[in-house]
N, C-alpha and C positions, 0 to 999 in steps of 0.2 A: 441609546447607542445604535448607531446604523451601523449592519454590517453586509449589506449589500453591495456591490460593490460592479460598477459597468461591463467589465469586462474579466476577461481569465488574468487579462498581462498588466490591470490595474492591482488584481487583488494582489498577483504577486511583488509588485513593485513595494522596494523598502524592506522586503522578508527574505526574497530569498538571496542566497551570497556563494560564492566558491568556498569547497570543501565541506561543505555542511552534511550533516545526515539528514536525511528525507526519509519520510516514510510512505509506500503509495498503494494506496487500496486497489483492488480487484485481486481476480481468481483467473487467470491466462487471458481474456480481452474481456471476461466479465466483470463488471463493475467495476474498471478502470477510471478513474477521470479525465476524457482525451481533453478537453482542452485545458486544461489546466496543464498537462503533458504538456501539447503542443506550443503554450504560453512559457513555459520551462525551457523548453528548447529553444525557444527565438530571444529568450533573456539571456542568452549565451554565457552563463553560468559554468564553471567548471570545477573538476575535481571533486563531486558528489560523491558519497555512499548512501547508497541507495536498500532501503528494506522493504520488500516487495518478495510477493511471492514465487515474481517469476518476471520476467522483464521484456512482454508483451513478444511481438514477433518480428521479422524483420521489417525495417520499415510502418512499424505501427507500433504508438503505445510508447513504452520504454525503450523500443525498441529503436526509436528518432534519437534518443540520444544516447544509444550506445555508439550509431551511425557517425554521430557529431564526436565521439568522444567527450564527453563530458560527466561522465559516470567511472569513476577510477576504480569504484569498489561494488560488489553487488552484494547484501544478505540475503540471502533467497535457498527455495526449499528446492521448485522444479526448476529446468532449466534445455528443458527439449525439444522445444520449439524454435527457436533459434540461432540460425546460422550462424550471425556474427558474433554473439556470445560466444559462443562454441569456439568459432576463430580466434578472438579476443583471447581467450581465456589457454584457451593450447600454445596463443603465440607468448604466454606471459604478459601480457598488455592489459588484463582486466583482474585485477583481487579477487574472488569469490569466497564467503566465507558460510562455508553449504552448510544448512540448517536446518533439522526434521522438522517438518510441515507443523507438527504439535504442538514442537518446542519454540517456534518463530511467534507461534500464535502467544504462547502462554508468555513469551519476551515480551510483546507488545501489551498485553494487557496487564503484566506483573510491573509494566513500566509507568503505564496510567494511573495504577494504584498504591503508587510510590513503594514499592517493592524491590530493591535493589536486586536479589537473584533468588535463586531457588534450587530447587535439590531436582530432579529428574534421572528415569531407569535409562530415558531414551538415547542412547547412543554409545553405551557404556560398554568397555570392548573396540571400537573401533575408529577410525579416525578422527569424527564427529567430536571423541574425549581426551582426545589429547592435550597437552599442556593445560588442563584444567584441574581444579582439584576434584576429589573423588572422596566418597566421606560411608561408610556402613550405619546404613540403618533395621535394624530385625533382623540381620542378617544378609543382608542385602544392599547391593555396591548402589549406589548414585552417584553422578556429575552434576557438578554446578554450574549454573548457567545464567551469566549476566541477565539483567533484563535493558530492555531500551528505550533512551527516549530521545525522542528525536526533536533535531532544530524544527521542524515542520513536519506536518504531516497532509497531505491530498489526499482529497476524499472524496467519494463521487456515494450520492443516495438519488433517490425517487423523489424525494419531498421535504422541503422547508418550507416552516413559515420563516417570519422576517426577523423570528427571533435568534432563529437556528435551531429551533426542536429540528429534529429528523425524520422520516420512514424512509426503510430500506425496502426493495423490491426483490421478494425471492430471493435466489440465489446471488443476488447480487451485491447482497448483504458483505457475504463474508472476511476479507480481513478489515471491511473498512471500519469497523464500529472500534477496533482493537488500535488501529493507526490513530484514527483521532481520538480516543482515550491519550493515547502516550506521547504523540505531537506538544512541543509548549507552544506550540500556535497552528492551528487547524484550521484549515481553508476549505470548503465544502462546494461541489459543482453538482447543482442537482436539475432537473427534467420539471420540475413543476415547484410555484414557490405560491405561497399564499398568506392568506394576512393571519396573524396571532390568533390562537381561538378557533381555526378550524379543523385544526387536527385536532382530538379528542384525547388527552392524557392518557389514555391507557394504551391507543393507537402511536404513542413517541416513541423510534424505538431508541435513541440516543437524545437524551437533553440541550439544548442549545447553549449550556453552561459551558461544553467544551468546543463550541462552534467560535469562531473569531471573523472568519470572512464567508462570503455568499456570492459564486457564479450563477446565475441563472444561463443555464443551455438546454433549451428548450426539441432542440433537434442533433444528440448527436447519432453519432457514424453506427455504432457498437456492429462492429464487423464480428462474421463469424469466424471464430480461429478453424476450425475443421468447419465443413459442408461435407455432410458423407450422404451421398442419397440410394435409392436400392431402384433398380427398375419395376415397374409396374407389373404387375402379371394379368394376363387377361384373364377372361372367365372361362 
């Protein structure tokens, strides 16, 4: 099975659709998948909800299609980075359904491994638990909490082979490994692709069992969300 695939707006072609839930890796512009983003956005797609940590920044990232409107709903944990979110969202024009950073994580991978919901302390008491159920265990309150799976999931790694084994690079791991678990179809944009047999089994850090497509983007952007620099001091 080739799951290679030419480009960002081939892989998605036939997948993605209006209204659908998406799921999209990175940590605020780390380990994002831009083109596969940016292939989303010129597919002019509408009425998404979107699960993501946080929904890139203005004019970059998720952030291109909050600009388009084409994002009706966001799941997401952080959300401080961006302007038009913030607009969106104060003017009533954007859903947000705020979600602690823990609980978004253990959604997505309670969803990969067919886990319908789960019990958690996290949010109990405040908004976070409202109209949920709430249930005592030991003595002690938890909320339940759906888990998710989504129509697709975008994923950005460091490394494929052709089969779709993975490595993730550093920090840049983080929600993607959870998104493509819980994706029913997982599209992956990675930096360097190589033939079967070169990554080393123990070096995989996601199975290419849950890989379905393969960008090769060999040069992207990965802008820095903050640049904070300190003046030099002399001697």
């Amino acid at each position: 099975m080739n799951k290679l695939y030419p480009s960002a707006a081939a892989a998605l072609q036939g997948v993605v659709a209006d209204n659908q839930l998406l799921a999209v890796g990175g940590f605020g512009l780390c380990g994002i998948p831009e083109a596969l983003i940016d292939a989303l956005c010129a597919s002019g797609v509408k009425g998404l909800t979107v699960v993501s940590n946080n929904a890139g920044v203005d004019g970059f990232g998720l952030g291109k299609l909050l600009h388009t409107r084409q994002i009706k709903k966001m799941i997401s944990s952080y959300v401080g980075e961006n302007k038009e979110f913030e607009r969106q969202y104060l003017a009533g024009e954007l859903e947000l359904e705020f979600t602690p950073q823990g609980t978004l994580a253990e959604k997505l991978r309670a969803g990969g491994a067919g886990i319908p919901a789960f019990f958690t302390k996290t949010g109990v008491g405040t908004i976070v638990a409202e109209g949920k159920e709430l249930r005592e265990f030991d003595g002690e309150t938890y909320v339940m909490e759906r888990s998710l799976v989504p129509d697709v999931a975008l994923v950005k790694a460091h490394r494929a082979d052709k089969s779709g084994n993975l490595q993730f690079r550093l920090t840049a791991r983080n929600f993607n490994p959870a998104a493509a678990t819980a994706g029913k179809l997982c599209i992956v944009e990675v930096e360097e692709l190589v033939e079967v047999g070169a990554i080393a089994p123990d070096d995989v850090h996601l199975p290419g069992i849950y890989v379905h497509r393969i960008v090769h983007n060999p040069h992207p952007e990965k802008r820095i969300e903050k640049r904070t620099l300190s003046e030099q001091k002399g001697d």
